[in-house]
C-alpha positions in Angstrom: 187.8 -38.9 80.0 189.2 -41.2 77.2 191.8 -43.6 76.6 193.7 -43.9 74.3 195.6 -47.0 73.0 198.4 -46.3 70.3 201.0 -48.7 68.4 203.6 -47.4 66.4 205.1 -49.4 63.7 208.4 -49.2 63.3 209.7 -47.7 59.1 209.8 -44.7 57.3 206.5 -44.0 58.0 204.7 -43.9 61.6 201.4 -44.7 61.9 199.7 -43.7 65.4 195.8 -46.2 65.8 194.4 -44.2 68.8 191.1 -46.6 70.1 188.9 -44.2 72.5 187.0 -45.4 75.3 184.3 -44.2 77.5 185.3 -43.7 81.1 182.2 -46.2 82.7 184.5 -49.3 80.4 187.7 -47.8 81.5 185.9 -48.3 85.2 184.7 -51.5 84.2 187.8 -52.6 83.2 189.8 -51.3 86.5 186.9 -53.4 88.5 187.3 -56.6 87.1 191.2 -56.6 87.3 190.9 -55.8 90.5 188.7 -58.9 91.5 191.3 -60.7 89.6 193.7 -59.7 91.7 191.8 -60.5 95.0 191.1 -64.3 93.6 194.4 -65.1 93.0 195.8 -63.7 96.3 192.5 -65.2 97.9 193.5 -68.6 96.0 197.6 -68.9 96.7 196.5 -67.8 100.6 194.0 -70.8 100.9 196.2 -73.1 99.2 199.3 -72.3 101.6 197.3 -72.7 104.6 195.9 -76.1 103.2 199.5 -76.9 103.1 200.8 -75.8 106.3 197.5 -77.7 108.2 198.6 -81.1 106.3 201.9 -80.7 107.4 200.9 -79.7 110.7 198.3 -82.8 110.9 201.4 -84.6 109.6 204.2 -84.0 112.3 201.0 -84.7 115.2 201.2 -87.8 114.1 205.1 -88.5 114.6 206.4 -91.3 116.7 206.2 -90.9 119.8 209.6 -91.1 120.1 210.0 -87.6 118.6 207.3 -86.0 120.3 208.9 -87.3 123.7 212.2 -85.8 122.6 210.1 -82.6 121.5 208.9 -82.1 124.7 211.6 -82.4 126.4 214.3 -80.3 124.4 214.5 -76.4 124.1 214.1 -74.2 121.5 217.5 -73.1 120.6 218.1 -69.3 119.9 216.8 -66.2 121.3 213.9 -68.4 121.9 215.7 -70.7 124.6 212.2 -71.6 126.1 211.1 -75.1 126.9 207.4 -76.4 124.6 205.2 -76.2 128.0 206.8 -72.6 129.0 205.7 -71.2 125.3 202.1 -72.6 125.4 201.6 -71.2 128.9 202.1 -67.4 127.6 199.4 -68.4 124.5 196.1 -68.1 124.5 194.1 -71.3 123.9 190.9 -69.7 121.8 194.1 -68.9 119.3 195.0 -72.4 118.1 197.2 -71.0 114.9 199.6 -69.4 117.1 199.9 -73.2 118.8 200.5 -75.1 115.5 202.9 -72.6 114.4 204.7 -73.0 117.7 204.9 -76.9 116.9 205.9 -76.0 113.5 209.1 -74.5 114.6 209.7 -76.7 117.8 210.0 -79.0 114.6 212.2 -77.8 112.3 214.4 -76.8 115.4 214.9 -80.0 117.0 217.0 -83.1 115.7 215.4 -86.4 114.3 216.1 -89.6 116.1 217.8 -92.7 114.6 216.4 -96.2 115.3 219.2 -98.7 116.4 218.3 -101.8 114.0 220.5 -104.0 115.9 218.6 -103.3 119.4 215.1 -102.9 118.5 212.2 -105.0 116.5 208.8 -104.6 115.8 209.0 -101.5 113.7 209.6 -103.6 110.5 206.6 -105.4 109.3 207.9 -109.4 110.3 210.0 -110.0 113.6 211.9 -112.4 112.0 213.0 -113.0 108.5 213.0 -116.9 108.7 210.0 -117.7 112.0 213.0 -119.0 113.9 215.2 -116.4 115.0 215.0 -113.4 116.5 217.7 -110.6 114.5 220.7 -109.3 117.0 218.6 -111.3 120.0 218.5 -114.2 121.9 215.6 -116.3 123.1 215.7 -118.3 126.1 213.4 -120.0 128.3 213.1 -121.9 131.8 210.4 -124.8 132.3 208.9 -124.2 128.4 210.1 -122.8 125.1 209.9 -118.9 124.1 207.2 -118.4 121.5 208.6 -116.4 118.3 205.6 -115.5 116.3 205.1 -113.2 112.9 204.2 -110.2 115.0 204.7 -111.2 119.0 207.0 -113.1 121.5 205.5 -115.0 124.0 207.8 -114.9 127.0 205.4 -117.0 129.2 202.7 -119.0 128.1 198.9 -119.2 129.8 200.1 -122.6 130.7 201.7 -124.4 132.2 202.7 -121.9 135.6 206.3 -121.9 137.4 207.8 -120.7 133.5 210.5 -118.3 133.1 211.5 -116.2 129.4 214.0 -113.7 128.7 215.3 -112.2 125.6 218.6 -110.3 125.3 220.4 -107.8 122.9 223.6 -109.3 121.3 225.0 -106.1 121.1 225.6 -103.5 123.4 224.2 -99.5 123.0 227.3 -98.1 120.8 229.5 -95.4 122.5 228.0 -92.6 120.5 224.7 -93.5 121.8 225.0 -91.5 125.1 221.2 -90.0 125.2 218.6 -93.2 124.2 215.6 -93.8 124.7 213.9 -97.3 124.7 210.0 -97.8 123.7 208.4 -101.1 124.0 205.1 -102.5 124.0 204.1 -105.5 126.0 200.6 -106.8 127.0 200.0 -109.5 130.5 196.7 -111.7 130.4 195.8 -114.2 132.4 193.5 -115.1 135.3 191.6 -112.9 137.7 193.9 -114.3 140.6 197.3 -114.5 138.3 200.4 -113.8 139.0 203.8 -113.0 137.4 206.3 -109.9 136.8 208.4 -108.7 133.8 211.5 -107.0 134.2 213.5 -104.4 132.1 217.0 -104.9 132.1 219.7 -102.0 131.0 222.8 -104.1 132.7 226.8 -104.5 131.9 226.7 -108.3 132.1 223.7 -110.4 130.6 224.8 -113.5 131.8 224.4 -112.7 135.7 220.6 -112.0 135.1 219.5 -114.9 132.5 216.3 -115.8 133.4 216.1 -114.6 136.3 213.4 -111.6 137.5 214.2 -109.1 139.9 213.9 -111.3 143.0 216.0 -114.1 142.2 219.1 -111.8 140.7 221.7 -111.5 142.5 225.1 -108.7 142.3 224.7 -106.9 139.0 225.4 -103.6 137.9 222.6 -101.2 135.9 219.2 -100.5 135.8 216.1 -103.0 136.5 212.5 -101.7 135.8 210.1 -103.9 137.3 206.3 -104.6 136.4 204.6 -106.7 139.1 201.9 -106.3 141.5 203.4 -105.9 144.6 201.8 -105.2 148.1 198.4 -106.3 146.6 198.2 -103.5 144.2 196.2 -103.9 140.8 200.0 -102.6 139.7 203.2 -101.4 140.2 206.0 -100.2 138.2 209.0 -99.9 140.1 212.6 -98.8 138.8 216.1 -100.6 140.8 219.7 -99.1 140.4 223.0 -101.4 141.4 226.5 -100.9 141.1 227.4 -104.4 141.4 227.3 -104.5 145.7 224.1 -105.5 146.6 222.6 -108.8 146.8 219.0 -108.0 145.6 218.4 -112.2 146.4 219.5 -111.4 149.8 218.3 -108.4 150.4 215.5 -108.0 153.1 213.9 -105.2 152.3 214.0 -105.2 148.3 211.3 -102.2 148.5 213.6 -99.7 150.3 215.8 -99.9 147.1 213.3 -98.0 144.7 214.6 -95.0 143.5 211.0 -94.3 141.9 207.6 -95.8 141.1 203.9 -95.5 139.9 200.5 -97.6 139.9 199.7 -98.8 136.8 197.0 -101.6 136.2 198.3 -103.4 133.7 197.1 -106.5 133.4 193.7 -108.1 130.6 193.8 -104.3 129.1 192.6 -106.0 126.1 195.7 -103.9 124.0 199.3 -103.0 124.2 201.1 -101.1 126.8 203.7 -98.4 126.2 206.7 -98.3 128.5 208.9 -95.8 127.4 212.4 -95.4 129.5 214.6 -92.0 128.2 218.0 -91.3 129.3 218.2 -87.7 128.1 218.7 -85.0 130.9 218.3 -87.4 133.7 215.9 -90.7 133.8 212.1 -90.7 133.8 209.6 -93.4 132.9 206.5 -93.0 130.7 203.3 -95.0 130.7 201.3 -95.0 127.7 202.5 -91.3 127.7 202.1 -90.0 130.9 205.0 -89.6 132.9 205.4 -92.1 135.8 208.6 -91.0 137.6 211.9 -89.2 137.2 215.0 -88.2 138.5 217.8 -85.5 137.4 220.3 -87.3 139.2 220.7 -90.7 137.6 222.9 -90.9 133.8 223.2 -94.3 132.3 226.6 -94.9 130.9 226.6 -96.5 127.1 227.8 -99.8 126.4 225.3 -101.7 128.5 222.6 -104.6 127.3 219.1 -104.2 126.9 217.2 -107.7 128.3 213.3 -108.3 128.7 212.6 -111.1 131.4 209.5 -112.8 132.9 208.9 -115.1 135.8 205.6 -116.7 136.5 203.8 -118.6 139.6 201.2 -121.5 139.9 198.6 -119.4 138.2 200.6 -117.9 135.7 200.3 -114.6 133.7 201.4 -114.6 130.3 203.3 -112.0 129.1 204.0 -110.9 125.4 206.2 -108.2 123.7 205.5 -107.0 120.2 207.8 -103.7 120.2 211.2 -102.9 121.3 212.9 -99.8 120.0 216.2 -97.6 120.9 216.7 -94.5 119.3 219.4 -91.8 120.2 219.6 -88.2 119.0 223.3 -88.7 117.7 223.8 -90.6 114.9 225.7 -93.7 115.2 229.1 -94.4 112.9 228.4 -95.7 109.5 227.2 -98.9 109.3 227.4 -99.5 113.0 225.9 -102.9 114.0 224.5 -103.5 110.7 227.2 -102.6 107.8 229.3 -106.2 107.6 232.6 -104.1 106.5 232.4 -101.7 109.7 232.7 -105.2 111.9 235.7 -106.0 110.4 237.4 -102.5 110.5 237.4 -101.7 106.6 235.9 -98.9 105.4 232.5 -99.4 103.6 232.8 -100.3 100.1 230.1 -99.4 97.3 226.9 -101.8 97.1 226.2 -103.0 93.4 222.4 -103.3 93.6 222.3 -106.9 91.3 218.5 -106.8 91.3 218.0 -104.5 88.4 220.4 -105.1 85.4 221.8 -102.3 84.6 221.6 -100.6 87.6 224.5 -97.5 89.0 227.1 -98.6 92.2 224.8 -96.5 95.1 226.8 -93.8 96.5 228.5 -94.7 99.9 227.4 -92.9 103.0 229.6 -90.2 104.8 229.7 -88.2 107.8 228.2 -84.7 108.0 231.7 -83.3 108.9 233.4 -85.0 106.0 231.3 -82.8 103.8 232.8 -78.9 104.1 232.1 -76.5 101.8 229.1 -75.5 99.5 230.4 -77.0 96.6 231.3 -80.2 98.3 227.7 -80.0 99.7 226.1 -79.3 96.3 228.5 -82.3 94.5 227.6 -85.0 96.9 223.8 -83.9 96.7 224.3 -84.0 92.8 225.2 -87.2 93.1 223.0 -88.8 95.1 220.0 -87.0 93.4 221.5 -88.4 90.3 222.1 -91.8 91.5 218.6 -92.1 92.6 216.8 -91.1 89.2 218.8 -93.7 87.9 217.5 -96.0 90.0 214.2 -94.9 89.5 214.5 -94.9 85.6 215.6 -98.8 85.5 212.4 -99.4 87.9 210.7 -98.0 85.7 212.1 -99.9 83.0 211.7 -103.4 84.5 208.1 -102.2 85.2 207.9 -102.0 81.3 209.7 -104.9 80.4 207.0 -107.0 82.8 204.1 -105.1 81.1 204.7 -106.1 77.6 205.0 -109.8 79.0 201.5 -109.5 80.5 200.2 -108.8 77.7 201.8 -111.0 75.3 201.2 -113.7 77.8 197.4 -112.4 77.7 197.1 -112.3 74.0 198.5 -115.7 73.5 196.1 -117.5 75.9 193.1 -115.7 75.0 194.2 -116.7 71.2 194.9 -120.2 72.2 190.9 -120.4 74.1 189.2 -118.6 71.3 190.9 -121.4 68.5 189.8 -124.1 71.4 186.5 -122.9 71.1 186.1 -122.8 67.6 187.2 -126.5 66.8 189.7 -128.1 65.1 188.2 -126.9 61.5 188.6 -123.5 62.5 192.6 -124.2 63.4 192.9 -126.0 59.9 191.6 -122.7 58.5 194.3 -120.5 59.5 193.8 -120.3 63.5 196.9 -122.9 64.3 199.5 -120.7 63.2 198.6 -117.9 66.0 198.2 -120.6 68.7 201.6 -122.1 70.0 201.5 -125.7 69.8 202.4 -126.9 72.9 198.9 -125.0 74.7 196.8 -126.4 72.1 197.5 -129.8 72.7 197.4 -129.3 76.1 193.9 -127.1 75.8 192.9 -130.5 73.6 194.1 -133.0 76.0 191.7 -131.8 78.4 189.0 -131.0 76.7 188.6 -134.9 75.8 189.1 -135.4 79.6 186.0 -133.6 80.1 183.9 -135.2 77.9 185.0 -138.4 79.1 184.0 -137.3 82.2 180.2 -136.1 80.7 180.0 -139.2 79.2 180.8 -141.6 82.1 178.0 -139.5 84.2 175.7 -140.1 81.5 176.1 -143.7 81.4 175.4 -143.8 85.2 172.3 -141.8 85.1 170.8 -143.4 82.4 171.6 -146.9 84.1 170.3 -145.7 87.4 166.9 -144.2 85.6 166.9 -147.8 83.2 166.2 -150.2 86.1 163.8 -151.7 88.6 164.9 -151.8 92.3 161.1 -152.6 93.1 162.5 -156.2 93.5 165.1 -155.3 95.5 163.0 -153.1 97.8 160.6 -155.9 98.9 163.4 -158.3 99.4 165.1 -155.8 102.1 161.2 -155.5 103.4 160.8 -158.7 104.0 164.4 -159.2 105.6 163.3 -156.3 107.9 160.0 -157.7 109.1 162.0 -161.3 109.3 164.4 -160.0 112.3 161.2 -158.0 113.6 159.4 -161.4 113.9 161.9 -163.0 115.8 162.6 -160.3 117.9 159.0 -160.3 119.0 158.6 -164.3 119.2 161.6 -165.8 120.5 162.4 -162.4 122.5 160.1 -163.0 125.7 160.9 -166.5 125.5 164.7 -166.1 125.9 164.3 -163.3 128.4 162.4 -165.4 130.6 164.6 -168.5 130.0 167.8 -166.8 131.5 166.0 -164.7 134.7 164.7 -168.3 135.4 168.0 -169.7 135.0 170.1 -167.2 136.8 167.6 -166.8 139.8 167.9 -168.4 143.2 166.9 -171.6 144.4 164.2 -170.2 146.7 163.2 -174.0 148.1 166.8 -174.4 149.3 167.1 -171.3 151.0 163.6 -172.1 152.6 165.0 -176.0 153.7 168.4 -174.2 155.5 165.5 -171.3 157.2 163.0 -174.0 158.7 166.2 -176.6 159.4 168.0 -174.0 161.8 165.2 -172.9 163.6 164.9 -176.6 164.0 168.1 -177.3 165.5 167.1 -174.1 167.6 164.3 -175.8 169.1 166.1 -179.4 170.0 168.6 -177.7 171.6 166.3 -175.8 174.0 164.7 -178.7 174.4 167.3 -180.4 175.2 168.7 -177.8 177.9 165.6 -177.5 179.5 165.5 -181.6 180.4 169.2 -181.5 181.7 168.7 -178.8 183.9 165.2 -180.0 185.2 167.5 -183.4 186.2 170.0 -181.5 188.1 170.0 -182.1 191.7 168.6 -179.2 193.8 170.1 -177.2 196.5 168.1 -176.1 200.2 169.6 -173.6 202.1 
């Protein structure tokens, strides 16, 4: 069967081109579009996959933040199944059917805001300046709290008996009704140390200070404590108060715990993760494992967050180098951090100044404030538009300092390259590409140098020039000089002064033989005076 291709041309005339084929081409032809086909599907599947795996390899790597508050939150809908329900009814030999799960627990859930003002560690510098800690004060008992680019030393290895705490200067905002804190800390110190540290969520700082857990007295909030109590290698141990009790005076401090875990904690050689959430009750993680929890305890808002340390004679030394709280709901604008939303006014645009010519940046609203689809699509329009405009004046600073590389690079390789050729070749024509000012300077100290070369030649050739034979058996003979008189008048003296300071053996002799003198006369004596005693007969 044939083919057949035809064109018409449009005119008074039509012309009909038939082109005949044979049916194995036709075949042919049906075969390879059909491969074509299956390559291009084959292609846009692979790619897509490749896609959805990054992303999934992506999201696994979250904070752990937002994987806690994945776990814990439902899948809203028709779903309405908790994470661990949905991977119970999966098979495990079908891991697709698992990363698409996490791919839509993701998309469902809601992202978490950091509170700047309560949290550090997730920047790159604890402190701007090395001297103060952002929204947080440092204090210490016995010693000075250690600020350092990336830790804070609360107590130091030494000396023991040393007390640090650092509190929030701002309270958890009102909005903030479900946070979760996430800090890291690490304890070394000797095999037989000693110490605890103490996580504070209380409504007044200043009735805790310094203190730990066993010195406070009436305060009202939440204490997690990190010790090692009854002789464990460990023990994390959480304490509720509504202002009545007297933990100082308390007897039995251990019948308090609401909740507690074992957790050897101390020269791990890393960081560990303490992670408190108040989100559908309380619970405590440990480097991600859960350590206890309770559906019957709600912390209110409006509380401050405190760390606090307390060591003994052999002291454990405690650092922090994270603290983070993040809530599901977001915070007012500019709350804690926005200057105007201190003082009551309503945010006003920011002129970035940086970059001349630069647009006023858009000011941030609320998602309420935004109704409508074209509302929606206007202040995505303009914030789209505000940041290409930012980008293009990066782009044109990054311009602008290119050109003055490379004039700055053409004018000193210019000004070496006339240096090098001489002052003839500058004469010539070179000068006038060569700013003054660096060839004087580029002249000025290549004269130093030669200077230099010369002076080091005029040493060498007066070192090489002269004798010191001369002055080499003079030393010689000074040397053997002192050796003679050690070795002549040496003995001599030696002898001279044991003679001298020895005893006088012909005295000591004269006193020996005169007592035992005196010894003998008066025997003798004793003897005669008894022997002329009258007798006695009885």
């Amino acid at each position: 069967m044939d083919a057949a291709v035809q064109a018409t041309h449009s005119g008074a005339i039509q012309h009909i081109h038939v082109f005949s084929f044979s049916s194995s081409a036709v075949d042919v032809a049906k075969e390879v579009r059909n491969i074509v086909v299956v390559v291009i599907a084959g292609w846009v599947a692979v790619t897509t996959l490749q896609t959805i795996r990054s992303g999934l390899q992506r999201q696994r790597y979250q904070d752990r933040d937002r994987q806690h508050s994945r776990d814990q939150e439902t899948i809203p809908g028709f779903f309405n199944l908790t994470l661990e329900k949905h991977t119970q009814h999966i098979n495990m030999r079908t891991p697709h059917y698992t990363q698409l799960l996490w791919l839509l627990h993701t998309t469902t859930t809601s992202a978490l805001f950091t509170l700047d003002a309560l949290s550090f560690g997730h920047t790159d510098k604890l402190s701007p300046n090395g001297r103060a800690l952002p929204g947080w004060s440092l204090s210490g008992q016995n010693h000075q709290v250690s600020l350092l680019s990336d830790r804070i030393i609360l107590t130091p290895p030494v000396p023991g008996n040393t007390r640090g705490a650092a509190w929030t200067d701002n309270t958890v905002p009102s909005s903030a009704s479900d946070w979760t804190a996430d800090f890291l800390f690490r304890a070394s110190g000797q095999d037989i140390g000693n110490g605890n540290l103490n996580l504070w969520y209380v409504a007044n700082k200043e009735q805790i200070g310094t203190n730990s857990v066993y010195t406070a007295s009436k305060f009202d909030g939440l204490v997690l404590v990190i010790d090692q109590y009854g002789g464990t290698g460990g023990k994390i141990r959480g304490f509720l108060n509504d202002g009545t009790q007297d933990f100082r005076a308390h007897s039995s401090l251990e019948s308090l715990a609401f909740g507690h875990c074992d957790y050897a904690y101390r020269n791990l050689g890393r960081p560990s993760n303490i992670r408190v959430s108040n989100r559908n009750g309380l619970s405590v993680w440990v480097d991600d494992r859960e350590c206890f929890r309770t559906d019957r305890v709600s912390l209110p808002s409006g509380y401050y967050f405190g760390i606090t340390a307390a060591t003994g004679d052999t002291p454990d030394s405690f650092e922090l180098t994270k603290f983070t709280v993040s809530t599901s709901s977001p915070s007012e604008p500019g709350h804690l951090n926005h200057p105007a939303a201190k003082a009551g006014a309503p945010p006003t645009l920011e002129k970035l100044e940086r970059f001349p010519g630069s647009v006023e940046a858009v000011p941030d609203r609320l998602a309420e404030e935004v109704r409508g689809s074209e509302a929606q699509f206007e202040d995505l329009h303009n914030r789209l538009q505000g940041m290409t405009h930012q980008v293009a004046n990066l782009f044109g600073e990054f311009d602008t300092l290119q050109h003055r590389i490379l004039e700055n690079h053409q004018e000193l390789m210019a000004a070496l390259s006339s240096s090098g050729s001489g002052s003839g070749s500058a004469g010539n024509g070179g000068g006038g590409v060569v700013p003054k000012d660096n060839s004087v300077a580029i002249n000025e100290i290549r004269r130093k140098i030669e200077g230099v070369e010369a002076a080091v030649m005029r040493i060498q050739r007066e070192v090489e020039g002269k004798d010191y034979r001369e002055h080499l058996n003079d030393l010689k003979m000074e040397v053997q000089g002192i050796k003679g008189g050690l070795t002549d008048h040496l003995p001599d003296t030696v002898a001279k002064l044991i003679h001298a300071s020895a005893p006088r053996m012909g005295w000591f002799v004269f006193m020996i033989l005169g007592f035992q003198v005196l010894l003998v006369g008066g025997y003798v004596v004793y003897k005669r005076r008894r022997d002329r005693m009258p007798k006695k007969y009885l």
